[in-house]
C-alpha positions, 0 to 999 in steps of 0.5 A: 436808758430805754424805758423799757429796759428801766422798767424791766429791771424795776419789775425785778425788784422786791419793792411795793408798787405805789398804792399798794398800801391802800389795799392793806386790810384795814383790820390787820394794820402793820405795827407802824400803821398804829399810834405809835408806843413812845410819843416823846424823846424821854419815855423812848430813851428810857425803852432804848436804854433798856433794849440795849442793857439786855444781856444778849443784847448789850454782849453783841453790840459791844462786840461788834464796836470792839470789831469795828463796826460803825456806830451810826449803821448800827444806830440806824439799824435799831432804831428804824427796827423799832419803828417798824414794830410801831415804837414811834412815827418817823419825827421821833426816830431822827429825834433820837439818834443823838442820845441814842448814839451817846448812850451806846458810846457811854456804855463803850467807854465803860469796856474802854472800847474805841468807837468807829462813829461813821467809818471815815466816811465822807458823808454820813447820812441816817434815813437818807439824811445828812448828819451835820458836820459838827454834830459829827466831830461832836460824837467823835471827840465823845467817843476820842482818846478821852472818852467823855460822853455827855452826862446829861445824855444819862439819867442818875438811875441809868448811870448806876445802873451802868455800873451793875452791867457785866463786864464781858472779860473776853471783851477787856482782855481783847482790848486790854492785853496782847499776846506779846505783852501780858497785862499784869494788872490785878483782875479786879482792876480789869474787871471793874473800870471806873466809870468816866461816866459818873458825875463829880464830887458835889454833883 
């Protein structure tokens, strides 16, 4: 390609050029230009935890994979949207894609929802990096048939906790009931799972 064709087509993009951070005003930094809210992996799943049980926001993430929408745009969408407003630096935001996305698949499986993981890509990359194929199948087996998300990935509080969330009936009946062959079950087994989650007996 010409050079100036390529720099033509550059100069129409809305992108910073280079440098132009350091003309920033040192008095107004950008929330990710501060130390960062959340500096281990514990203290930001317990932020993410609560950001995805709101109530608006765990109703539209819950139907948006109900929709099909893959798990891992929506996981990297989150989590670099709290990076931006200074949640943490760039280290910890890969840190936390694997819980990140095991917390959402859990909270899924309570709706007995089918998770999309990627989309049936061929390559799945989060922030330009490849995600490795066997951390793949791994959320891909916990978001399968049996539903079964690692437990470790919840603390107890945040696994009762779960059960308190509402049970969104629109959502149970889209993924329970079809026009042709009406669900009979009582509504109180539609409207209260059990959850796959909880730990066993002695546990």
């Amino acid at each position: 390609m010409d050079s100036q064709v390529y720099n033509d087509e550059m100069s129409k993009m809305d992108r910073p050029i280079p440098g132009m951070s350091l003309t920033n005003d040192p008095e107004n930094p950008a929330p990710y230009e501060k130390p960062t809210e959340f500096t281990n992996v514990h203290e930001a799943c317990q932020y993410l935890w609560s950001l995805v049980t709101e109530d608006e926001t765990y109703e539209g993430l819950m139907t948006g994979l109900s929709k099909g929408v893959p798990l891992m745009p929506i996981v990297e969408t989150i989590l670099f949207d709290e990076f931006q407003q200074g949640k943490w630096n760039p280290d910890l935001m890969l840190m936390l894609i694997e819980p990140f996305s095991y917390m959402i698949i859990a909270l899924a499986e309570r709706l007995d929802i089918d998770v999309d993981i990627d989309g049936e890509e061929d390559e799945v990359e989060v922030f330009g990096v490849s995600v490795k194929e066997e951390k793949l199948n791994k959320l891909r087996e916990a978001a399968g048939p049996a539903k079964k998300a690692p437990v470790s990935f919840l603390t107890q509080e945040q696994l009762a906790e779960m059960k308190s969330l509402p049970s969104i009936p629109s959502l149970l009946e889209s993924n329970q009931t079809s026009p042709e062959t009406p669900n009979t079950q009582p509504e109180e087994q539609i409207t209260q799972q059990p959850s796959l989650m909880a730990p066993t007996e002695g546990q």
